[in-house]
VOPAGU-2260 file (C-alpha; in pm, 1 decimal, decimal comma):
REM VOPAGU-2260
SITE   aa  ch    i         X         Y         Z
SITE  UNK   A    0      84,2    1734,0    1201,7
SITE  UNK   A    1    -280,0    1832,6    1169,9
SITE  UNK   A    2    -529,4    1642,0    1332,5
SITE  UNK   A    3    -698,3    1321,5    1162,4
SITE  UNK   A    4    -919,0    1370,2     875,5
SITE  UNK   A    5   -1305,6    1189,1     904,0
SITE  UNK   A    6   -1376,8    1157,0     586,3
SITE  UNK   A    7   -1400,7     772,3     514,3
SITE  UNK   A    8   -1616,5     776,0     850,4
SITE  UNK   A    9   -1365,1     464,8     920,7
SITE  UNK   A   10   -1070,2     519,2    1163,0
SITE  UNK   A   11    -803,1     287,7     974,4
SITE  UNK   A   12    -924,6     460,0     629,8
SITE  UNK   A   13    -882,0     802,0     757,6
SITE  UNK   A   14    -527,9     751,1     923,8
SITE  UNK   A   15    -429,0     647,9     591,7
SITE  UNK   A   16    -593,4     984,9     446,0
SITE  UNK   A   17    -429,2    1194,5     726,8
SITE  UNK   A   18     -69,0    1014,6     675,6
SITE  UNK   A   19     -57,1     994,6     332,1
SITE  UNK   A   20     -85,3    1300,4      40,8
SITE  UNK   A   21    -145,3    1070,4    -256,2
SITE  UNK   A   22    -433,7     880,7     -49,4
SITE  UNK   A   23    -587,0    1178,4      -3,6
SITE  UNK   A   24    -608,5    1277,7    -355,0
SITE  UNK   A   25    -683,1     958,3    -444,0
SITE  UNK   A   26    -978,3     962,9    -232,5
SITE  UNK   A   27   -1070,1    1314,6    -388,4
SITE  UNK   A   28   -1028,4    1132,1    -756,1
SITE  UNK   A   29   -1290,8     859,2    -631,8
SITE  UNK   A   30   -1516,2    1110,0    -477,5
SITE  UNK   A   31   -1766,8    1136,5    -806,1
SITE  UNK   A   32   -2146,5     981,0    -863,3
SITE  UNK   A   33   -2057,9     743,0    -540,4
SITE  UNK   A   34   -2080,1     785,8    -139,8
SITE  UNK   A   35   -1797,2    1077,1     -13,0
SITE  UNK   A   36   -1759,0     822,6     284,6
SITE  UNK   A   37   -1723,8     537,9      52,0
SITE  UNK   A   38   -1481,5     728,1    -211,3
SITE  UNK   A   39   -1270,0     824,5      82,6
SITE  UNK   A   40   -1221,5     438,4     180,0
SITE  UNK   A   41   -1087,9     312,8    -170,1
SITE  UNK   A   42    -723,6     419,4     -62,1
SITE  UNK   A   43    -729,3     180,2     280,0
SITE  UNK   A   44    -935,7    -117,1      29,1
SITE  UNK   A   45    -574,7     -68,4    -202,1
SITE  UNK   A   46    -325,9     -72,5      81,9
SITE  UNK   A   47    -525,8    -406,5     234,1
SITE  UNK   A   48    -469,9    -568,1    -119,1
SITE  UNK   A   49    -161,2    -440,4    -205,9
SITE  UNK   A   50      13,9    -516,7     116,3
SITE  UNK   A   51      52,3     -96,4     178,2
SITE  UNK   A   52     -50,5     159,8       0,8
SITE  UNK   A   53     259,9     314,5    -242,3
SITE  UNK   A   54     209,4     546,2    -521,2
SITE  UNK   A   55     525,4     416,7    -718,6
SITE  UNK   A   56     374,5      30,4    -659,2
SITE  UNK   A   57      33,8     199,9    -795,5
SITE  UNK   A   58     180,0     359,3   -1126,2
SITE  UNK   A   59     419,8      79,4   -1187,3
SITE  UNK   A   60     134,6    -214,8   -1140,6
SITE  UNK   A   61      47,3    -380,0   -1459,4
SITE  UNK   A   62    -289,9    -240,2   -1537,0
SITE  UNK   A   63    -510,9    -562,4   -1592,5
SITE  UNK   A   64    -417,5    -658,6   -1214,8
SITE  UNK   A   65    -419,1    -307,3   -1126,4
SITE  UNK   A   66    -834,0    -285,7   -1268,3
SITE  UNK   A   67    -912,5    -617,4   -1118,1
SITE  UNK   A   68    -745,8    -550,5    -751,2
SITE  UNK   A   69   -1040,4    -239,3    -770,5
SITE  UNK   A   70   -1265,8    -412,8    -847,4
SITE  UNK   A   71   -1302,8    -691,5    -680,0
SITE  UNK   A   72   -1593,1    -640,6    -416,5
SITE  UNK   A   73   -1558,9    -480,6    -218,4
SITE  UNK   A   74   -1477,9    -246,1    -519,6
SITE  UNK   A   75   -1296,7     104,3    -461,1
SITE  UNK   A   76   -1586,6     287,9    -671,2
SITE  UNK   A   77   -1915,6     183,5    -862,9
SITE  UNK   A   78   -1670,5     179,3   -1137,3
SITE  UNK   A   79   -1409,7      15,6   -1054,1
SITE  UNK   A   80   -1227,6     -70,3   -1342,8
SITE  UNK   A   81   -1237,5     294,9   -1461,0
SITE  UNK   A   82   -1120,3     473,6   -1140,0
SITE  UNK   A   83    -834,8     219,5   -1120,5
SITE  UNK   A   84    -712,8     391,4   -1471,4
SITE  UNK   A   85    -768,2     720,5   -1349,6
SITE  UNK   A   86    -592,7     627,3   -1043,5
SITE  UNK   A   87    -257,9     474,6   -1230,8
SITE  UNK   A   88    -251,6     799,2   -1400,9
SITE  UNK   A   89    -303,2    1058,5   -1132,0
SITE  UNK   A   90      -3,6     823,9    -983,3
SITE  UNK   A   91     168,4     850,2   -1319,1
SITE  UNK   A   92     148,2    1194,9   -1329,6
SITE  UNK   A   93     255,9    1287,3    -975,3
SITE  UNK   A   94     593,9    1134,5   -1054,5
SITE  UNK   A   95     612,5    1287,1   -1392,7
SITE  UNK   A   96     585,2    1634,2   -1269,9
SITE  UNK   A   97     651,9    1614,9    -886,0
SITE  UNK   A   98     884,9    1376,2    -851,4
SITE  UNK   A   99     664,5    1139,7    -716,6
SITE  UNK   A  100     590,0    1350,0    -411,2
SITE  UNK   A  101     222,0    1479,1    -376,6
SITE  UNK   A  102     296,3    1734,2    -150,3
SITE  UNK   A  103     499,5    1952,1    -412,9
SITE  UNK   A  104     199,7    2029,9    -576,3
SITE  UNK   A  105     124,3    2282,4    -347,2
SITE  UNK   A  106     439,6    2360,9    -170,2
SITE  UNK   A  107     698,9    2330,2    -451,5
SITE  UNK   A  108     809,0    2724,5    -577,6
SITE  UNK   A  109     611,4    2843,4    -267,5
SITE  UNK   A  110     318,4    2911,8    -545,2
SITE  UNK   A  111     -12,8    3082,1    -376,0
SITE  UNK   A  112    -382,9    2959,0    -370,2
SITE  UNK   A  113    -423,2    3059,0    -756,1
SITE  UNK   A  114    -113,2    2862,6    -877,7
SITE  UNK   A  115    -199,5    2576,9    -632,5
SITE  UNK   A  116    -553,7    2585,3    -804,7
SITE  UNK   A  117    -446,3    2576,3   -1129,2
SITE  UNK   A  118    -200,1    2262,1   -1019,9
SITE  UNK   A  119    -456,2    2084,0    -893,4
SITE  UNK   A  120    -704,2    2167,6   -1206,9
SITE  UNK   A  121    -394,9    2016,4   -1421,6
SITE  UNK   A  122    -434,7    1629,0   -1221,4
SITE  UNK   A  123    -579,3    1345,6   -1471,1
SITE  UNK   A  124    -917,2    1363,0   -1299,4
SITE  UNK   A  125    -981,1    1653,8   -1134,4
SITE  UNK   A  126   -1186,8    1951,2   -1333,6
SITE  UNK   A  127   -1223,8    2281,9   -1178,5
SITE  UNK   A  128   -1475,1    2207,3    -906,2
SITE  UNK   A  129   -1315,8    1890,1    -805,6
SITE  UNK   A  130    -978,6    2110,6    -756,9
SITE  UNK   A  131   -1118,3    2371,2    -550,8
SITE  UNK   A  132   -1280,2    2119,5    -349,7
SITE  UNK   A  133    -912,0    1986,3    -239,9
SITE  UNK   A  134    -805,6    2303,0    -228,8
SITE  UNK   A  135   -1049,4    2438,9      82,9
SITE  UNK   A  136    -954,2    2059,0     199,4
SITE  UNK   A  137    -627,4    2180,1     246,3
SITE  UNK   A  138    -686,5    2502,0     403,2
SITE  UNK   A  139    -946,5    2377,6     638,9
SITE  UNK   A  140    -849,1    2037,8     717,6
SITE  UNK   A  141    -451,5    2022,0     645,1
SITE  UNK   A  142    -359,0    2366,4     751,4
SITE  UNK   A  143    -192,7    2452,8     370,6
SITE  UNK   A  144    -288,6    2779,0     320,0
SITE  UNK   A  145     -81,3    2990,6      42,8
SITE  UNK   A  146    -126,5    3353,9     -38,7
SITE  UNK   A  147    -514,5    3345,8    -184,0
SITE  UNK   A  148    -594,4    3006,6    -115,0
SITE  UNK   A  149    -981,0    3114,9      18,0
SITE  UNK   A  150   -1041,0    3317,1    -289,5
SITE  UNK   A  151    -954,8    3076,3    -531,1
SITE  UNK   A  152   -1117,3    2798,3    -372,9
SITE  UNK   A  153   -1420,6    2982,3    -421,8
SITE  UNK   A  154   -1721,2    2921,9    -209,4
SITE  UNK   A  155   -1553,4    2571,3    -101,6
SITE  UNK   A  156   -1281,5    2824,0     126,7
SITE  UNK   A  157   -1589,0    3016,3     324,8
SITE  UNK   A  158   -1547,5    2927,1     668,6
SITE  UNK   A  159   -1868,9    2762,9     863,9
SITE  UNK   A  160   -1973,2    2641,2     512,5
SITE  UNK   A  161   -2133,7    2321,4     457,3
SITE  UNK   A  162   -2059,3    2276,1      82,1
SITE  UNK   A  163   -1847,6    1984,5      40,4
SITE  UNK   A  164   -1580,6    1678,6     152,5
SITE  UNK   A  165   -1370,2    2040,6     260,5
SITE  UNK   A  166   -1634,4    2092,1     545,6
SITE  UNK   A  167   -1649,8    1704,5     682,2
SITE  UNK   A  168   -1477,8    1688,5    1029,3
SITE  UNK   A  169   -1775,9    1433,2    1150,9
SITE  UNK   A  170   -2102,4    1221,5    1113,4
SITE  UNK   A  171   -2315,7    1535,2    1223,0
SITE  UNK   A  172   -2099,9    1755,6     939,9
SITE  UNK   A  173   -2093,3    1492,3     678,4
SITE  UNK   A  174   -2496,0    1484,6     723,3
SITE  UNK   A  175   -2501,0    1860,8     653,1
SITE  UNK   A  176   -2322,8    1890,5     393,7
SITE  UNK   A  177   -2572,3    1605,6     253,2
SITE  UNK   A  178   -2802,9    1796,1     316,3
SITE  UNK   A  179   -2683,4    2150,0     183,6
SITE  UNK   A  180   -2599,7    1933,1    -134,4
SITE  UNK   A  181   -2968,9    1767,2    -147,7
SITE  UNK   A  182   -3084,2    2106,1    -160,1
SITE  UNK   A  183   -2863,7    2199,0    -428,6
SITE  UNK   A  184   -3021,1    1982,0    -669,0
SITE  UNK   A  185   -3382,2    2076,4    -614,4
SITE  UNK   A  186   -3271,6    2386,8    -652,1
SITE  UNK   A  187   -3147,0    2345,8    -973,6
SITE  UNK   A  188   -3386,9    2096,4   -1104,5
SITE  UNK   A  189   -3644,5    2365,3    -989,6
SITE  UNK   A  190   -3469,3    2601,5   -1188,1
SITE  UNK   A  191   -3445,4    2353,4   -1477,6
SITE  UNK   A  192   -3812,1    2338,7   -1471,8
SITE  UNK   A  193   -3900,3    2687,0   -1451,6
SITE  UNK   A  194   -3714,0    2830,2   -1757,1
């Protein structure tokens, strides 16, 4: 086992995370226009509520209980209601086409980085960026690295980066990558102004 993720920034949150595959990418799911830290906690605020956290219990619940369990403050997302959706069906969806077992996305056929990447890109809720996110999260954080996995992460899979969730082993690396991303978007609202 690899060593505890510290991306919720909350020891009981990021057990969860490190124990559990489908927390993890549910945490990745929720990580969009609201807090990394605070994305990374919805899976612990659904295992307090639902008595454990269980992917079947997730896809099976009926989905007006399902939205208000999320959103009831403390919500798992800004939008609660909306993320719960998105969370039933990335649940959904890993049964469907991993038998319910997160894990075989990117072990099952012993597929490398590209195939992993295209998996990932292929989960209700995750575009291309989101995907290769996970993807360097993997190879950093949860020591899955196939064939190719640094090349198709893209910049997300360069070591001693500070580009994303992928890079967050700590306060002091979570307030980098912050930063790196603050800089980002002057950057491109410079450019936005310029042309």
């Amino acid at each position: 086992m690899t060593r505890t993720l510290c991306l919720a920034q909350d020891p009981e949150a990021d057990e969860l995370l490190s124990s559990d595959d489908f927390a993890l990418l549910l945490g990745m799911l929720l990580d969009q226009q609201y807090p990394m830290e605070h994305a990374f906690r919805g899976p612990r605020k659904l295992a307090e509520r639902m008595d454990g956290f269980d992917l079947r219990r997730i896809a099976e619940a009926d989905p007006a209980e399902f939205e208000e369990l999320a959103a009831t403050p403390p919500a798992i997302h800004r939008y609660g209601r909306s993320m719960a959706r998105r969370a039933q069906a990335l649940a959904q969806y890993v049964i469907e086409h991993y038998d319910g077992v997160p894990a075989n996305i990117w072990t099952e056929g012993d597929p490398d980085g590209k195939e992993v990447l295209r998996r990932l890109q292929d989960l209700p809720g995750f575009g291309a960026q989101k995907a290769k996110i996970f993807l360097a999260l993997l190879g950093k954080q949860r020591d899955v690295r196939p064939d190719g996995w640094q090349k198709a992460a893209g910049s997300y899979g360069d070591e001693g980066s500070r580009r994303s969730v992928a890079d967050v082993v700590d306060a002091e690396t979570l307030a980098e990558v912050r930063e790196f991303k603050k800089q980002a978007k002057a950057a491109a609202k410079s450019a936005g102004t310029n042309s």
